[in-house]
PALUM-277510 format. One line per 5 residues: for each residue x, y, z of C-alpha. Coordinates in nm, 4 decimals, decimal comma. Example, Ala and Ser with C-alpha at 12.3 -4.5 7.8 and 13.67 -1.06 7.14 Angstrom:
# residues 2
1,2300 -0,4500 0,7800 | 1,3670 -0,1060 0,7140 .
***
This chain:
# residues 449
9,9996 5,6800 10,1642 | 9,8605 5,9063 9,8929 | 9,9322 5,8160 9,5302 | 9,8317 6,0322 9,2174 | 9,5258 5,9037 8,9723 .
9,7506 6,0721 8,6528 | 9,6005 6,1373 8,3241 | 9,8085 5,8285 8,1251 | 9,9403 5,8305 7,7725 | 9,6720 5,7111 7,5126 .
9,8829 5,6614 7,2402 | 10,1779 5,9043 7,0706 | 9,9033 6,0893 6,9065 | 9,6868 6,2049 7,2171 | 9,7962 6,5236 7,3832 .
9,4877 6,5923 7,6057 | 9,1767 6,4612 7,7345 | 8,8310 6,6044 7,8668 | 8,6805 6,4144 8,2099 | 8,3062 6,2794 8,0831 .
8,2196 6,1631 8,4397 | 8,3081 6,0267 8,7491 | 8,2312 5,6628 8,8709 | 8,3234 5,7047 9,2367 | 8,2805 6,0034 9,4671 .
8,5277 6,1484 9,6988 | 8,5651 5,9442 10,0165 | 8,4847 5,6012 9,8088 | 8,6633 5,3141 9,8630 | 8,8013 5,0957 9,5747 .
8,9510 4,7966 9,4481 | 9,2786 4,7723 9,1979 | 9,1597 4,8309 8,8615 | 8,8040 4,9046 8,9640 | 8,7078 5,1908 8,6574 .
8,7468 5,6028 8,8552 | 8,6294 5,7948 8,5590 | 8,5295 5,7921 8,1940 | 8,7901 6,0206 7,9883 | 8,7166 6,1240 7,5972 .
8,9534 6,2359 7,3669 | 9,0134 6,3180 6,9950 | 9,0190 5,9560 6,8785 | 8,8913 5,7148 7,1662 | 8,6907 5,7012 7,4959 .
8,8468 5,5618 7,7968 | 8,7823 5,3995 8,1415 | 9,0764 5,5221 8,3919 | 9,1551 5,2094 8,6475 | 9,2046 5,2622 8,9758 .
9,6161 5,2242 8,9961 | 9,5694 5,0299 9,3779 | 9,3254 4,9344 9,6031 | 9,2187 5,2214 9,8670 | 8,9633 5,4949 9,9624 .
8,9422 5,8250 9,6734 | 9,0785 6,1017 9,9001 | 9,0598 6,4055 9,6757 | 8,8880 6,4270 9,2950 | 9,1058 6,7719 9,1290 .
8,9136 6,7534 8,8267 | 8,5700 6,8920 8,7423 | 8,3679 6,6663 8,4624 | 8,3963 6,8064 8,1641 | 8,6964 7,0112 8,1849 .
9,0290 6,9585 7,9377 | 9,3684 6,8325 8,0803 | 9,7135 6,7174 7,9081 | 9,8415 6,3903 7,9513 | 10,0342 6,2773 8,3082 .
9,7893 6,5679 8,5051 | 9,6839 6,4753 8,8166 | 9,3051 6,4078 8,8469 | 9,2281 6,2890 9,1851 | 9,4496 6,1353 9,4910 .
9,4064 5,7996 9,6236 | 9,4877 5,7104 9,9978 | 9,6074 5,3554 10,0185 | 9,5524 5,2875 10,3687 | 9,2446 5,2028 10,4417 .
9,2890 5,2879 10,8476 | 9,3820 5,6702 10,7510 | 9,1046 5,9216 10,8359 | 9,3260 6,2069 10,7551 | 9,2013 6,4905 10,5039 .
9,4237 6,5242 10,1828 | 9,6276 6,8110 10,1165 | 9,5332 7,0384 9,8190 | 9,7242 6,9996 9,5603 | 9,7780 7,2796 9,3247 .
9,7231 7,1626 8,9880 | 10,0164 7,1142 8,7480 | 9,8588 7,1411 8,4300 | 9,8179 7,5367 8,3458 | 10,0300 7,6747 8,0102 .
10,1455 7,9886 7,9590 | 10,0579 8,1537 7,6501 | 10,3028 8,5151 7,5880 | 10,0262 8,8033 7,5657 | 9,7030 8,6196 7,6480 .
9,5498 8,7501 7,9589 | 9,4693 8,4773 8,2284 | 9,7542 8,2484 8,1887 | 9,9580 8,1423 8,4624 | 10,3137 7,9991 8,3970 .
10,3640 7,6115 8,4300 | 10,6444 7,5464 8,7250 | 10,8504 7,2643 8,7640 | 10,8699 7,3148 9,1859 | 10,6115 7,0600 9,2923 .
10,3424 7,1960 9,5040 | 10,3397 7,2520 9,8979 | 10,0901 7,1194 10,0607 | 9,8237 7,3365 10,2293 | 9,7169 7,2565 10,6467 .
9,3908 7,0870 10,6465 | 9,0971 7,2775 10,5119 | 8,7766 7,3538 10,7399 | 8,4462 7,3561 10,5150 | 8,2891 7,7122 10,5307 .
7,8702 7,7010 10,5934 | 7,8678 7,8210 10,2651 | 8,0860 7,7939 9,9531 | 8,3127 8,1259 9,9055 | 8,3466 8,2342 9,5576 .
8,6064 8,2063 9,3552 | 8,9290 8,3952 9,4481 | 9,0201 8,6836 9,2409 | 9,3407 8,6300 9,0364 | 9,5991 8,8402 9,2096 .
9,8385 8,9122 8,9534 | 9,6082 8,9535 8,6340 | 9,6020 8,6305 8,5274 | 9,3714 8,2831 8,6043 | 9,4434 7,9554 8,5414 .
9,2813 7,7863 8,2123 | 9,3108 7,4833 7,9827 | 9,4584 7,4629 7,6765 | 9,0767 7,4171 7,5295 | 8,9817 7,7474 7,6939 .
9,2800 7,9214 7,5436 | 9,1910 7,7967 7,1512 | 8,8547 7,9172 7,2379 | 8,9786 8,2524 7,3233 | 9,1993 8,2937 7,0619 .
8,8481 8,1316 6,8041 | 8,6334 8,3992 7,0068 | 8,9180 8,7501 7,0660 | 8,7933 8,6950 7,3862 | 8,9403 8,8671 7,7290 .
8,9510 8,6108 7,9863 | 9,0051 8,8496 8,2901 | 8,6793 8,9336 8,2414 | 8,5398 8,6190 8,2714 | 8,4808 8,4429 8,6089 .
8,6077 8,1264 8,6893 | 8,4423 7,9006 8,8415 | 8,7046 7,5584 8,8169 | 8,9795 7,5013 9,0635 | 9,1162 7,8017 9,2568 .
8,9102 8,0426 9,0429 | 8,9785 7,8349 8,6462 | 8,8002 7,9602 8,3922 | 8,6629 7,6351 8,2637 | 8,5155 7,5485 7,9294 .
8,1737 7,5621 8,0664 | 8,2570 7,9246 8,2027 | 8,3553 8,0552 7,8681 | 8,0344 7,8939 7,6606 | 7,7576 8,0755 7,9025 .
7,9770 8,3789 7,8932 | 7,9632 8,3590 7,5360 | 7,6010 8,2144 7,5691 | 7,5147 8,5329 7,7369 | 7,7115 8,7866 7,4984 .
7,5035 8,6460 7,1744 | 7,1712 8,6850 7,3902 | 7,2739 9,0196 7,4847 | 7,3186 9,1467 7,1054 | 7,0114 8,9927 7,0355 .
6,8248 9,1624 7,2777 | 7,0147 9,4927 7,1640 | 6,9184 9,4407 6,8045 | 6,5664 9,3626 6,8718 | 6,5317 9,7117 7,0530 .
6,6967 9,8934 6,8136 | 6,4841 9,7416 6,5517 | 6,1636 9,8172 6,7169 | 6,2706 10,1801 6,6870 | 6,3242 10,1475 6,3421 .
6,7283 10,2185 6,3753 | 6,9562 9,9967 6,1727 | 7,1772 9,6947 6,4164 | 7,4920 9,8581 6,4611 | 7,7854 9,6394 6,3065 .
7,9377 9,3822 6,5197 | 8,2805 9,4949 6,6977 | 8,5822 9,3452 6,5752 | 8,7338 9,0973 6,8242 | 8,9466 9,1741 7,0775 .
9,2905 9,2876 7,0312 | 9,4143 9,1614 7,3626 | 9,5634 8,8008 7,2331 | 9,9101 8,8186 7,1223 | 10,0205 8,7644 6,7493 .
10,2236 8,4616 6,8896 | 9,8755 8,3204 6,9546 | 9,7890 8,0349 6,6684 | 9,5624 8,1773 6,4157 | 9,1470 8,1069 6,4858 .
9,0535 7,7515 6,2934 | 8,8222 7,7719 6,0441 | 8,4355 7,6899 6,2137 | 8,2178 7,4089 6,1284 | 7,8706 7,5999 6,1273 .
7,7374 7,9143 6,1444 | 7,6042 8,0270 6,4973 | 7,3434 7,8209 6,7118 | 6,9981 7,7883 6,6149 | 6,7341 7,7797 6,8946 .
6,5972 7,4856 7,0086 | 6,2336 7,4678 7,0154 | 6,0254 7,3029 7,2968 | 6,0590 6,9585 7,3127 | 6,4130 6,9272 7,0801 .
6,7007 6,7379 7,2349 | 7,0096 6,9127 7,2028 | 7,3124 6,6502 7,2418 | 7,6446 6,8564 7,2701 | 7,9349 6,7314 7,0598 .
8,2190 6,4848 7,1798 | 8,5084 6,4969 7,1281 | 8,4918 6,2670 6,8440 | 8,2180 6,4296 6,6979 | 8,4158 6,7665 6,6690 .
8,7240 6,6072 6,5461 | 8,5603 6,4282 6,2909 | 8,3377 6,7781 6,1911 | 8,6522 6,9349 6,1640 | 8,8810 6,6907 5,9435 .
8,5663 6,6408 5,7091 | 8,5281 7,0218 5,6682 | 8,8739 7,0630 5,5869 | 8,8767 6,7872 5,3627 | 8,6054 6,9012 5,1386 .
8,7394 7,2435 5,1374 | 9,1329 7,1201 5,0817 | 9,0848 6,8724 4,8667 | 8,9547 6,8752 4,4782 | 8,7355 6,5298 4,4794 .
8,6555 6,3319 4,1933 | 8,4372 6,0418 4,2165 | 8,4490 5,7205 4,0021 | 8,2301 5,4349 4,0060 | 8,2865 5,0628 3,8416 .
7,9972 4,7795 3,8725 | 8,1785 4,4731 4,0199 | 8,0349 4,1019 3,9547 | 8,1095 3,9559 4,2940 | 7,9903 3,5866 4,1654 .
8,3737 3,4257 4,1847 | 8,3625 3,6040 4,5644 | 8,0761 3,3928 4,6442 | 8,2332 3,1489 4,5642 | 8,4996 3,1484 4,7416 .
8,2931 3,2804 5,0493 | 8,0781 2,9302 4,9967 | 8,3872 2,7099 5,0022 | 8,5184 2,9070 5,3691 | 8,1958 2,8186 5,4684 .
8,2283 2,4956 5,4082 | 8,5451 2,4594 5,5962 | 8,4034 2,6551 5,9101 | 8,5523 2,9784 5,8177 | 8,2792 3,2846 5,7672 .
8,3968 3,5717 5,5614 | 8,2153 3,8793 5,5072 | 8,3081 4,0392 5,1661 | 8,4835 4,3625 5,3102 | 8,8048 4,1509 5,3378 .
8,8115 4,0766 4,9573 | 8,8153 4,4287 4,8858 | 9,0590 4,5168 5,1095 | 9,3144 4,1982 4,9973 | 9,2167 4,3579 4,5992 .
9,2601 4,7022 4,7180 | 9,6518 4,6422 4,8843 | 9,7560 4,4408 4,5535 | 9,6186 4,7022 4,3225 | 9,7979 4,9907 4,5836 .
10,1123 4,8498 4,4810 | 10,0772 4,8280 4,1441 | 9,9393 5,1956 4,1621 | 10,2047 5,3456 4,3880 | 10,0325 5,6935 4,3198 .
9,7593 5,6185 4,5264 | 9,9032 5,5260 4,8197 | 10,0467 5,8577 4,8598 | 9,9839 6,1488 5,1105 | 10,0471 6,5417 5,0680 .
10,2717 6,7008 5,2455 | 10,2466 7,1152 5,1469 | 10,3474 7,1443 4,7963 | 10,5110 6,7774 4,7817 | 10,3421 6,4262 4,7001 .
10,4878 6,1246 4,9605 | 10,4389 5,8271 4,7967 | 10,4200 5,5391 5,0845 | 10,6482 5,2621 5,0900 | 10,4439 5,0803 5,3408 .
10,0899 4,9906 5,2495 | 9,8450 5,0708 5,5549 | 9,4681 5,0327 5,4901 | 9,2603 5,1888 5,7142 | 8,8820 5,0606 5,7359 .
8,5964 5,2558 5,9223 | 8,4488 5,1722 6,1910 | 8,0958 5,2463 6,3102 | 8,0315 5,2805 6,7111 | 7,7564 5,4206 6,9071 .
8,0006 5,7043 6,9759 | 8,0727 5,8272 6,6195 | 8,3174 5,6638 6,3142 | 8,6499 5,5313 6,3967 | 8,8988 5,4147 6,1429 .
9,1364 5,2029 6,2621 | 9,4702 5,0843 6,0304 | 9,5732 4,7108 5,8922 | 9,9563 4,7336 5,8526 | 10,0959 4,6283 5,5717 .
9,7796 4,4957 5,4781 | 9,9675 4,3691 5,1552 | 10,1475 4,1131 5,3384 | 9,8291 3,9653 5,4864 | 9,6206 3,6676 5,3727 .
9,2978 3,7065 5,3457 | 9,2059 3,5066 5,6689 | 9,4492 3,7744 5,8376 | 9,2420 4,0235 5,7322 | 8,9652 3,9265 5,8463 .
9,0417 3,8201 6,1932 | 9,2114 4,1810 6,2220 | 8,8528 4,3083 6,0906 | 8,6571 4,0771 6,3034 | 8,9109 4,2052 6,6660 .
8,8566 4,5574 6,5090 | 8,5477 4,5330 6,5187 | 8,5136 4,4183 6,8502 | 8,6913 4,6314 7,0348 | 8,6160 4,9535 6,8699 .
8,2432 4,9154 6,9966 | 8,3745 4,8023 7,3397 | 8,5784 5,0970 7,2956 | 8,9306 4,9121 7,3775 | 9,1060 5,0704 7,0057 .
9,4042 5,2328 7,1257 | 9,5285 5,5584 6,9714 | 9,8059 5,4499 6,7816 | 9,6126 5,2113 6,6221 | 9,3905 5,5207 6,4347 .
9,6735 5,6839 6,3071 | 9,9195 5,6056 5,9968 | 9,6899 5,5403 5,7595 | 9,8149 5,5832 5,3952 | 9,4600 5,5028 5,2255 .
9,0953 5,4226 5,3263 | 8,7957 5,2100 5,3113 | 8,4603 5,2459 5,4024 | 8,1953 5,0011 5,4061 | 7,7911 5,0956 5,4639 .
7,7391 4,7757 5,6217 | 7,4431 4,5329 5,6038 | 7,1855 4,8339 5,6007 | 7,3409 4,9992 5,3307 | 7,2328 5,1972 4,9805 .
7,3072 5,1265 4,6713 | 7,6491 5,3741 4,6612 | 7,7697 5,7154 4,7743 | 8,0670 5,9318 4,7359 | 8,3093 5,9373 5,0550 .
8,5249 6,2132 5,1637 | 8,8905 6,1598 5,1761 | 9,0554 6,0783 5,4824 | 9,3631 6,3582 5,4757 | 9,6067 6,3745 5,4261 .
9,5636 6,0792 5,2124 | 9,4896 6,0909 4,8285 | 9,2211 5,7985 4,7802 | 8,9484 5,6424 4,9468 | 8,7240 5,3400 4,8146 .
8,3281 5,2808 4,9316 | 8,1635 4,9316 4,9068 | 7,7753 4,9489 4,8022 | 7,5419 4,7482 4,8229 | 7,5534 4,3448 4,6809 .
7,2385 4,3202 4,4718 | 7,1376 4,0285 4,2948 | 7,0200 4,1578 3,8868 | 7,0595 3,9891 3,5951 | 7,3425 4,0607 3,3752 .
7,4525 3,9474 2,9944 | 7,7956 3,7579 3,0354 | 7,9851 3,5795 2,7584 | 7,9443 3,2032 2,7549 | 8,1919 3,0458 2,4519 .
8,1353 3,3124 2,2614 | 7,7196 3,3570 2,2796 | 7,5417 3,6522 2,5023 | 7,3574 3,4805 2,7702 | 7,1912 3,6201 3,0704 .
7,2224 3,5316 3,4337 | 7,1488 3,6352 3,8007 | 7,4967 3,7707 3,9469 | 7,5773 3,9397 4,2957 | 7,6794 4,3159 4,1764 .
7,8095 4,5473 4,3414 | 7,8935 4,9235 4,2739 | 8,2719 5,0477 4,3842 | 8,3497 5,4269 4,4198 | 8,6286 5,5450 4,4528 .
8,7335 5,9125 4,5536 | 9,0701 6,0373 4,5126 | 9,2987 6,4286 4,5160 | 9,2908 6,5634 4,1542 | 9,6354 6,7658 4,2687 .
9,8025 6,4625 4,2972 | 9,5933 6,2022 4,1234 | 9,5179 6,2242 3,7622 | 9,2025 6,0137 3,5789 | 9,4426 5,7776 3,4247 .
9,5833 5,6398 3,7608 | 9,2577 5,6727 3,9454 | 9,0881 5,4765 3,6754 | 9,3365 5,2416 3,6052 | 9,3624 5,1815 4,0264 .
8,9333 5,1243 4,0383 | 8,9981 4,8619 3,7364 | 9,2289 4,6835 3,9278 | 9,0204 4,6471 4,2086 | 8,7252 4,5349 3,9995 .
8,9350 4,2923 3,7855 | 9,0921 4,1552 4,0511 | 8,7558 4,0814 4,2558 | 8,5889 3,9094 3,9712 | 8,8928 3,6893 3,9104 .
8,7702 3,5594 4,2305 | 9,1965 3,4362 4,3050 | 9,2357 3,4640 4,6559 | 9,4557 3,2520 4,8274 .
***
């Protein structure tokens, strides 16, 4: 019997993923579970089980191409004594877009499956579309709309004749090559570079306005560079910090912190078996001074300010495959042994990449923490559409004049330097000033219990 390998539901979030690579090969036999294909999206990466045990009849999907959530990405024969071929299956993942050329509608028949196919000697290309339009991914049609691009004119080279992803970079790979070329000449003969054309004005108005880009062509490479194409990750995190910087009005503020109480309290845990780092601290200060600063735990919302009734920290994460920021829900309500157990799973599964989707969304403020290896301070961008966002520094040991019973007297503390970054529409210096004292007045009373 053939059963469907679907694209599953990572999380409310995730609309779409793009197919990294495949870990079996057509004709492969497999166990229940056994991992099919790596999958990437906006927020995680993803191993795709195998949903029984059986031999991979068909693969539908080409690495690195875009599909929605539930698509069909290969077919899996679960008898093991069939020899039969699998029928192609038309794929049931195309949108239609009104006014875009190269769309074809989405229909809710299911598809009819074709005889068996005999392999040609050689590969035929890619059957024209016969009604004007191809098939393409909702990737391909933002980067049409980004580009004014004409996708009719562009050949497909995916399933039945797709325009893929891959298709539409070398086509536009080859357009900037060709107006270099054109320039070149026409400088050579001393005539000005005519004016680039204004983009195509075949995409319909319905068509979502082009999103702001995130740099400014493509350099060469020279001989010997590595160029290492974006993830997914990579271009959803160069987006949100780009639109961050130019949304938001930051103001950074810094306060020196005299962690000596904290190490304290870190000795005593130690004592008693328990091993805490001091990101937990700030994160237990942080949700008490939240709720006495209800401003801060706020997000925008157009013209509007939401201040959050629930407090939901959310802490960064660094992985080999870019910065994830998972949330601690009502982090308020949590001890500070709860916190860091959540830190310590966090932690863990984010770099065994096991975070689900869900769990990087809902954040209503952030923290960010260099780590072991880091500097001194540094001014973090807000998370949107949040209002605030604290950075540990470095813990440095320097001496430092305290009070004791009434006389100056100088000692060696731990100190560290808090920023803190927060929305000057919403946020005024008052309340983020009085929320950074909090935090620092709270960590030096070293209370935690």
């Amino acid at each position: 019997m053939l059963i469907d390998v679907v694209m599953p539901q990572l999380g409310e979030s995730v609309v779409e993923g793009v197919v990294v690579k495949w870990l079996v090969e057509a004709g492969e036999s497999v166990a229940k579970d056994q991992p099919l294909l790596e999958i990437s999206t906006d927020k995680v990466d993803a191993e795709i089980p195998s949903p029984s045990a059986g031999r991979v009849a068909q693969i539908l999907v080409k690495p690195g191409e875009t599909v929605p959530i539930r698509a069909v990405l290969a077919k899996l024969d679960t008898d093991p004594s069939a020899s039969r071929p699998a029928p192609e299956a038309a794929p049931k993942w195309d949108e239609e877009i009104e006014g875009v050329p190269g769309h074809m509608a989405r229909t809710s028949e299911p598809p009819i499956p074709a005889p068996p196919r005999v392999e040609p000697s050689a590969p035929p290309p890619p059957p024209p579309p016969t009604t004007g339009r191809i098939r393409i991914t909702p990737v391909v049609a933002r980067m049409a709309v980004e580009h004014g691009l004409d996708l009719s004119k562009i050949p497909g080279t995916g399933i039945d004749g797709r325009v893929t992803r891959k298709d539409v970079e070398g086509y536009l790979a080859s357009e900037a090559s060709a107006k270099e070329a054109h320039s070149a000449a026409e400088a050579s003969e001393g005539k000005p570079a005519p004016k680039a054309a204004p983009p195509s004005s075949a995409l319909s108005s319905e068509v979502p306005a082009k999103k702001p880009k995130t740099s400014e062509g493509k350099p060469p490479a020279a001989e010997g560079d590595q160029v290492i194409p974006w993830t997914p990750i990579r271009k959803k995190i160069a987006e949100h910090m780009v639109r961050s910087k130019q949304t938001t009005p930051h103001v950074h503020i810094f306060a020196e912190v005299d962690m000596h109480g904290v190490a304290g309290v870190r000795a005593k845990a130690k004592k008693e078996g328990v091993n805490l780092t001091y990101l937990p601290f700030v994160i237990h200060a942080a949700a008490k001074a939240l709720r006495e600063t209800p401003i801060m735990n706020a997000t925008v919302s157009g013209e509007s300010t939401v201040l959050k009734k629930d407090i939901h920290i959310a802490v960064a994460v660094d992985t080999s495959k870019g910065l994830l920021v998972p949330v601690l829900r009502h982090t308020d309500r949590m001890s500070l042994k709860e916190i860091s157990a959540a830190m310590d799973d966090f932690g863990a599964r984010a770099k065994s990449g096991r975070i689900l989707p869900d769990e990087l969304s809902g954040g209503t403020f952030s923290i960010t923490n260099p780590g072991i290896k880091g500097n001194l301070f540094g001014t973090p961008i807000i998370n949107q559409p949040q209002v605030g966002i604290l950075r540990l520094g470095q813990i440095v040991k320097r001496p430092v004049v305290i009070d004791v019973d009434g006389e100056d007297s100088i000692v060696i503390r731990p100190m560290m330097y808090l920023c803190c970054a927060y929305d000057h529409r919403v946020i005024d210096g008052v309340a983020g000033n009085a929320f950074l004292y909090r935090v620092r007045e709270i960590l030096e009373a070293g209370d935690f219990p």
